[in-house]
C-alpha positions as CSV (number, residue, x, y, z in Angstrom):
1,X,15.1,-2.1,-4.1
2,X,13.6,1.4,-3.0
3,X,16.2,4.3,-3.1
4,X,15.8,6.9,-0.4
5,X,17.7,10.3,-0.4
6,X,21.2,10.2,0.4
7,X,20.3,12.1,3.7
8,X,17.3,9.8,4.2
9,X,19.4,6.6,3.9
10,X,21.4,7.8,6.4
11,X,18.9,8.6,9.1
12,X,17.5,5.4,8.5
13,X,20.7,3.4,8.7
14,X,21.8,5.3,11.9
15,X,18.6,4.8,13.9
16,X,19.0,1.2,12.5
17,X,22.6,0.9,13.8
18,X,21.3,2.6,17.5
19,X,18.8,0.1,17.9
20,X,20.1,-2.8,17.1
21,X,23.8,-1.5,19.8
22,X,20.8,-1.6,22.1
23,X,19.1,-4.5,21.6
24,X,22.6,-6.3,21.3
25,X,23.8,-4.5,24.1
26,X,20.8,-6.4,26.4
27,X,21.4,-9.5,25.4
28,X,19.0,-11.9,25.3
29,X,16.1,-10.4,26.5
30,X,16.6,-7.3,24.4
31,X,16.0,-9.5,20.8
32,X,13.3,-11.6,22.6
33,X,11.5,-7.9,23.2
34,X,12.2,-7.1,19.4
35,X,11.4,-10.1,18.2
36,X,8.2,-9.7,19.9
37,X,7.3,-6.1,19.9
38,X,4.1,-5.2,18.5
39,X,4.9,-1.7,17.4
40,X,8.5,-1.6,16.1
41,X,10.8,-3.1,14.3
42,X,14.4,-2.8,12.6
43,X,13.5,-2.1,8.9
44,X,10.0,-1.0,7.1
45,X,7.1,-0.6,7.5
46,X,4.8,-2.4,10.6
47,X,1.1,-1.5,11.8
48,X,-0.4,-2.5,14.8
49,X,-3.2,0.1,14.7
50,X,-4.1,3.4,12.6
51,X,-3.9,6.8,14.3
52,X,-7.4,7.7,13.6
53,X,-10.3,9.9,14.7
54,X,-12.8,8.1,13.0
55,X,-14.5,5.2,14.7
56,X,-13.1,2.3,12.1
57,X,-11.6,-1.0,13.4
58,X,-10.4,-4.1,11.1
59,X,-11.5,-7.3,12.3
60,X,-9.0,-9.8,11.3
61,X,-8.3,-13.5,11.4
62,X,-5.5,-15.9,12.1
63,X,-4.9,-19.3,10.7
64,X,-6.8,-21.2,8.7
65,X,-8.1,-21.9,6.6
66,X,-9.7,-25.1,8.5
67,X,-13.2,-26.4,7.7
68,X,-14.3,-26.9,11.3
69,X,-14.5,-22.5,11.5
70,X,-14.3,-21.2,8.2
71,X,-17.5,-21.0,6.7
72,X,-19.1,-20.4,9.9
73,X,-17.3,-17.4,10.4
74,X,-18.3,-16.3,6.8
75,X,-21.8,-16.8,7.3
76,X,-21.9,-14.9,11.0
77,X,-19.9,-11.6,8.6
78,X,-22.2,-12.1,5.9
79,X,-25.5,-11.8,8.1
80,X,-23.6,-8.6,9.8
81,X,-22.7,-7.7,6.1
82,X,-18.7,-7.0,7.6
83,X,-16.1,-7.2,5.2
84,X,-12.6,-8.8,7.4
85,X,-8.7,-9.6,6.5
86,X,-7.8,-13.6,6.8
87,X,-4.4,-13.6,7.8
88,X,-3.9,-17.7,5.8
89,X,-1.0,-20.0,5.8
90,X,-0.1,-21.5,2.6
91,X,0.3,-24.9,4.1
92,X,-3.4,-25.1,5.1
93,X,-4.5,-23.0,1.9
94,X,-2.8,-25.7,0.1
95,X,-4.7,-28.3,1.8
96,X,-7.9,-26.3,1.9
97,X,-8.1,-24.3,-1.9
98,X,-11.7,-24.1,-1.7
99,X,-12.2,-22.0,1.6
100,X,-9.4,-20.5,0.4
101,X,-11.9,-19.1,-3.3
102,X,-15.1,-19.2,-1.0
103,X,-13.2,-16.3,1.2
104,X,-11.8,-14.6,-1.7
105,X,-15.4,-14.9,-3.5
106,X,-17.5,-13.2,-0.2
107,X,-14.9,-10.2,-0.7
108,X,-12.9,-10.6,1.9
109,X,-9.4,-9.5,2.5
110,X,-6.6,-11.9,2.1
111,X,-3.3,-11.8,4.0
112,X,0.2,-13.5,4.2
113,X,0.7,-15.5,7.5
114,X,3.9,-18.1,6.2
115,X,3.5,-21.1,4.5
116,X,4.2,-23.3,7.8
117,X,3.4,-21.0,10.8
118,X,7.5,-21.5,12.2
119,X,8.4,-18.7,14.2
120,X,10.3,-16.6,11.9
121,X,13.3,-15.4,14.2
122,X,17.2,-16.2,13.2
123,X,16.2,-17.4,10.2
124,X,18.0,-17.0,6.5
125,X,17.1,-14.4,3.7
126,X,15.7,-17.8,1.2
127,X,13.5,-19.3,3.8
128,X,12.1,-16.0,4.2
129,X,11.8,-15.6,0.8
130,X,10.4,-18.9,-0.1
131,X,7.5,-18.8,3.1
132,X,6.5,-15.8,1.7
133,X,6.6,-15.9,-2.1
134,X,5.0,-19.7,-1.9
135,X,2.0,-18.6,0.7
136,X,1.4,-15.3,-2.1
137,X,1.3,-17.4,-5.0
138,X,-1.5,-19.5,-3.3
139,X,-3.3,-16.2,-2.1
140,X,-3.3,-15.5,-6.1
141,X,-4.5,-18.9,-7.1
142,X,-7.5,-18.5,-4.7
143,X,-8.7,-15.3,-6.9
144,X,-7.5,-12.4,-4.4
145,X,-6.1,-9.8,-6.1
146,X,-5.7,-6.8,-4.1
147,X,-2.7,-5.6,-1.6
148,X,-1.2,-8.7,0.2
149,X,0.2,-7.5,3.8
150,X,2.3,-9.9,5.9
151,X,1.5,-11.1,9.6
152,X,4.3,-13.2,11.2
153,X,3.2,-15.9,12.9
154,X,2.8,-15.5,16.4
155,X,3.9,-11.8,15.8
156,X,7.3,-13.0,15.6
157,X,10.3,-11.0,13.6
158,X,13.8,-10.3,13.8
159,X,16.2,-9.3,10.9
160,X,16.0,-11.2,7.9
161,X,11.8,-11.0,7.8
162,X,11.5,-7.6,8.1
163,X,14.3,-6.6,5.6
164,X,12.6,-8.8,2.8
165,X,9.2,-7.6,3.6
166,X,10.5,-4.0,3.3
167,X,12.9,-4.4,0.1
168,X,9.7,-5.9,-1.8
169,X,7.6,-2.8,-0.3
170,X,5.5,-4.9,1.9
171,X,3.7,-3.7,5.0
172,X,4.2,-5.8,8.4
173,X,0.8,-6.0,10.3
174,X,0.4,-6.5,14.2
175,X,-2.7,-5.7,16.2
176,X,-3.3,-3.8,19.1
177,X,-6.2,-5.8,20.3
178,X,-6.2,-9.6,21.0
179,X,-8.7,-10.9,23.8
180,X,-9.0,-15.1,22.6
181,X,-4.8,-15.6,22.9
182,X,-5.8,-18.7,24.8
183,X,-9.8,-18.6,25.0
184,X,-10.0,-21.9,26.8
185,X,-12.3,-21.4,29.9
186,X,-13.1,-18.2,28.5
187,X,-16.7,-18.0,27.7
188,X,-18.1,-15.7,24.5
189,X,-19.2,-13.1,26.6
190,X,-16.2,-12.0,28.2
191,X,-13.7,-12.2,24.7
192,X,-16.7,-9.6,23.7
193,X,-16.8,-7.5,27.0
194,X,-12.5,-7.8,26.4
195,X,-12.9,-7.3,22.6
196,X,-15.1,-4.1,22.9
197,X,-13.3,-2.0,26.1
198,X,-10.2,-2.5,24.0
199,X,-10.6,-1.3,20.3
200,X,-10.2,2.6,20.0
201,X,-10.6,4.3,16.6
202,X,-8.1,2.8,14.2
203,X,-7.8,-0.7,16.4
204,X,-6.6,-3.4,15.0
205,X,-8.8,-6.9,16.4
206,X,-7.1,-10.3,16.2
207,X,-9.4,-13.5,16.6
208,X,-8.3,-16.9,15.9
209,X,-12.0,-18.8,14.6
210,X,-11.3,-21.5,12.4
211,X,-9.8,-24.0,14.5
212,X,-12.1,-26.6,16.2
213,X,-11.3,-25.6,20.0
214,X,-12.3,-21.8,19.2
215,X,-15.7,-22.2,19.3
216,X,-15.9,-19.7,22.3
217,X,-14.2,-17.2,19.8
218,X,-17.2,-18.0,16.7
219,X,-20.0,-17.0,19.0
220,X,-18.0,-14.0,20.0
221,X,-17.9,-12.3,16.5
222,X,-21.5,-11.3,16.0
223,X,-22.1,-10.0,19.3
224,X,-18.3,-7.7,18.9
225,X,-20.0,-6.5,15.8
226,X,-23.5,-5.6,17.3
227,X,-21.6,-3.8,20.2
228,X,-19.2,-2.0,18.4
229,X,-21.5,-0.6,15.9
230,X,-23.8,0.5,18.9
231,X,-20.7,2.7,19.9
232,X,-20.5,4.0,16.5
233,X,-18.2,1.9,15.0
234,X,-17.8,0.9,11.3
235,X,-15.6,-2.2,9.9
236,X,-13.0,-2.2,7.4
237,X,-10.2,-4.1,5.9
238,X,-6.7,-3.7,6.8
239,X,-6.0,-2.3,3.8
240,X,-8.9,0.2,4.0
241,X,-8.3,0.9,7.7
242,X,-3.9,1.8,6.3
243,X,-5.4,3.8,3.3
244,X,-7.5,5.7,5.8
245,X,-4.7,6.1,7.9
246,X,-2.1,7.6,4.9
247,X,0.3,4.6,6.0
C-alpha cells in the first residue's frame, strides 16, 4: 500500500471523513449520488475527462466482447485508422477469447469493466478483489499488456471498489460524454449530432456497440470520427488522453 506524508494522510483521511458525515448525513439519496457520481469519489484516483487545451478525445467502449458488434466496430476504426479503449468483462472475454486477441492484436486499448457486470455498491473487499483480479488476468491472456484502468459497471461505486482500486494504484474511469445510454428510437444521426456538441478537449466518449440492439450506435462511429476531426480533433486512448493530462 502507497504511503503518503504524515501531513498528506491526514488531509486525505479528513476530507474522507467530511464526505462520507455528509453523504451519511442525507441518507439514502446522498450514497445513491455517490454511488453514481461521475466526478468524485471517496478514495483514489477517478477520471471522467482530462483538463486539456488540446483538441484530443478517447473514444471508448462498453461491454463486450459480443460477436454480433465487435469486429464491425474494429473494421469501421481501422478504415478511420482510430486507435479506442474496450472497457471488457471477463465473463464475456471468457466466452469470447478470440475478439478478446483480435482487439488486443489491432492495438487497441484494453480496460477492466468486472467479470459479471453486478453493480458494484455494498459489496465486500474479496468480491471486489476477485471481479477485478479474474477480468485482468483474462485481459493478460488476450496479449494486452499496457496500463489496465477500471470502469465500474454502470458507473457504479461506493466504498470497498474504490479503496481496492486505489491501494493497488489503479485509476477509476468515467466519461463525460454518453449520447446511446438507451439508443432505441434514436437514429445514427442524432447519437452523432449528440456525440459531437458534447465532447470538449479532453472528453471522454462512452458508446456501447457490440451488442446486437446497438446497431444505431455502429453506424454512429464513423460519422463521430469524420465530424470531430473536421473540428480539429484527434483520437487517443485513455491512457494517452491521462498521460497527456499529467493524471
Amino acid at each position: 500500500m502507497r504511503l503518503l506524508p504524515t501531513g498528506a494522510r491526514a488531509r486525505r483521511w479528513t476530507v474522507v471523513a467530511v464526505a462520507a458525515s455528509l453523504v451519511l448525513s442525507s441518507g439514502a439519496w446522498g450514497l445513491s449520488a455517490l454511488a453514481n457520481a461521475r466526478t468524485f469519489q471517496l478514495f483514489g484516483g477517478l477520471t471522467s475527462r482530462v483538463e486539456t487545451d488540446e483538441r484530443v478525445v478517447a473514444l471508448t467502449f462498453d461491454d463486450g466482447p459480443d460477436p454480433a458488434g465487435t469486429r464491425p466496430v474494429l473494421d469501421v476504426l481501422a478504415a478511420k485508422g482510430v486507435r479506442a479503449t474496450f472497457y471488457l468483462t471477463g465473463r464475456e472475454l471468457a466466452a469470447q477469447p478470440g475478439l478478446g486477441r483480435e482487439i488486443a492484436a489491432a492495438g487497441h486499448e484494453l480496460g477492466n469493466h468486472s467479470y459479471s457486470h453486478e453493480r458494484m455498491v455494498f459489496v465486500s473487499p474479496g468480491r471486489v478483489a476477485e471481479e477485478v483480479e479474474r477480468t485482468d488476468a483474462l485481459i493478460r491472456e488476450a496479449g494486452y499488456t499496457g496500463e489496465i484502468t477500471f470502469r465500474p459497471p454502470n458507473g457504479k461505486k461506493l466504498f470497498a471498489l474504490p479503496r481496492y482500486l486505489d491501494e493497488h494504484h489503479r485509476r477509476t474511469v468515467t466519461w463525460d460524454v454518453e449520447p446511446d445510454s438507451a439508443d432505441a428510437g434514436v437514429g445514427a444521426e442524432e447519437l452523432v449530432a449528440a456525440t459531437v456538441e458534447q465532447v470538449r478537449p479532453g472528453s471522454i466518449v462512452l458508446l456501447h456497440a457490440m451488442y446486437p440492439a446497438r446497431a444505431r450506435t455502429r453506424e454512429a462511429i464513423g460519422p463521430v470520427v469524420d465530424r470531430l476531426r473536421e473540428r480539429g480533433y484527434r483520437f487517443a486512448t485513455v491512457s494517452e488522453l491521462l498521460a497527456l493530462g499529467g493524471r
